[in-house]
C-alpha positions in Angstrom: -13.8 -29.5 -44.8 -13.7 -25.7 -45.7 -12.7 -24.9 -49.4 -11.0 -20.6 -49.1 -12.1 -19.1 -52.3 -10.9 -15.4 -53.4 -13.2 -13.3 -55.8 -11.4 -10.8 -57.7 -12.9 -6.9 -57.0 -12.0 -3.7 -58.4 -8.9 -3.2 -59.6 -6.4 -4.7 -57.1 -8.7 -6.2 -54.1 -9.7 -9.6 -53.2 -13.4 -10.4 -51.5 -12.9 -13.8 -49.3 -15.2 -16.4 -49.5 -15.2 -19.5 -47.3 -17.5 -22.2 -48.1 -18.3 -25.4 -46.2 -19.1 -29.1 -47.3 -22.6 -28.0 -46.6 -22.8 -25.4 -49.4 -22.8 -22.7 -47.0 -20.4 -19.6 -47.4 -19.1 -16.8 -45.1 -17.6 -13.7 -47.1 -15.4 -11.5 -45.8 -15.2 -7.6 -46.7 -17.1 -7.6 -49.5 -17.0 -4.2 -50.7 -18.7 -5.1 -54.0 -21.5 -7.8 -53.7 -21.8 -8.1 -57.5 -19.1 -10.6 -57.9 -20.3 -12.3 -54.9 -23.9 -12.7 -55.6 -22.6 -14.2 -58.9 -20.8 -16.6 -57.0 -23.1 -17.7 -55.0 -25.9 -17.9 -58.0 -23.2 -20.1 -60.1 -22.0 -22.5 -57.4 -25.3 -22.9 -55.7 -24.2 -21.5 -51.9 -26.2 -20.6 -50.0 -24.5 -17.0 -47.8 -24.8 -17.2 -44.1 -22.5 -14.7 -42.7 -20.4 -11.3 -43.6 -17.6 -10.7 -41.5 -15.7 -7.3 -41.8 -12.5 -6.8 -40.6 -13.2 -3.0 -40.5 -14.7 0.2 -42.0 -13.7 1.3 -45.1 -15.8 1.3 -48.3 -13.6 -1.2 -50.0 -14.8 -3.4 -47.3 -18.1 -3.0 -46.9 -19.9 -1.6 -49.9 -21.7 -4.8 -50.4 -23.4 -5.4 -47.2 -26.4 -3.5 -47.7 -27.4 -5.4 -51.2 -26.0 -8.8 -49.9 -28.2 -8.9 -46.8 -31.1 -8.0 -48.3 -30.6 -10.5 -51.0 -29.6 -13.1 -48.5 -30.8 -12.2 -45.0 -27.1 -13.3 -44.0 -25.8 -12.3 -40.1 -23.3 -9.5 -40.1 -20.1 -9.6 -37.9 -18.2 -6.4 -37.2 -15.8 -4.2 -35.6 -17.9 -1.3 -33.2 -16.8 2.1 -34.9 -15.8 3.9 -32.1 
């Protein structure tokens, strides 16, 4: 069973969080990793995977702090 989760960002954005009966969770476009780490922290989850659906900063701001908090495996779009 998968639980869908949305994590208000900004001002008008949504960061997408899908977590499994496991306590595992795969975000997707997390352009703020603030909200997510918080997340994460409160509802003990462990973060396995980022997946972006493509390049823009609203998107992606958070990878850089999220996998070095949480070693999780990026997926991606190639920039072309």
């Amino acid at each position: 069973m998968f639980k869908i989760i949305p994590i208000p960002a900004f001002y008008d954005n949504y960061i997408w969080l899908i977590v499994n009966d496991q306590n595992q969770a795969i975000v997707i476009d997390p352009g703020d990793a603030t909200p997510v780490l918080k997340y994460l922290t409160e509802n003990d989850l462990t973060l396995s995977h980022i997946l972006i659906t493509h390049h823009h900063a609203d998107h992606t701001g958070g990878i850089g702090k999220l996998t070095k908090q949480t070693n999780a495996i990026v997926y991606a779009p190639k920039i072309s």
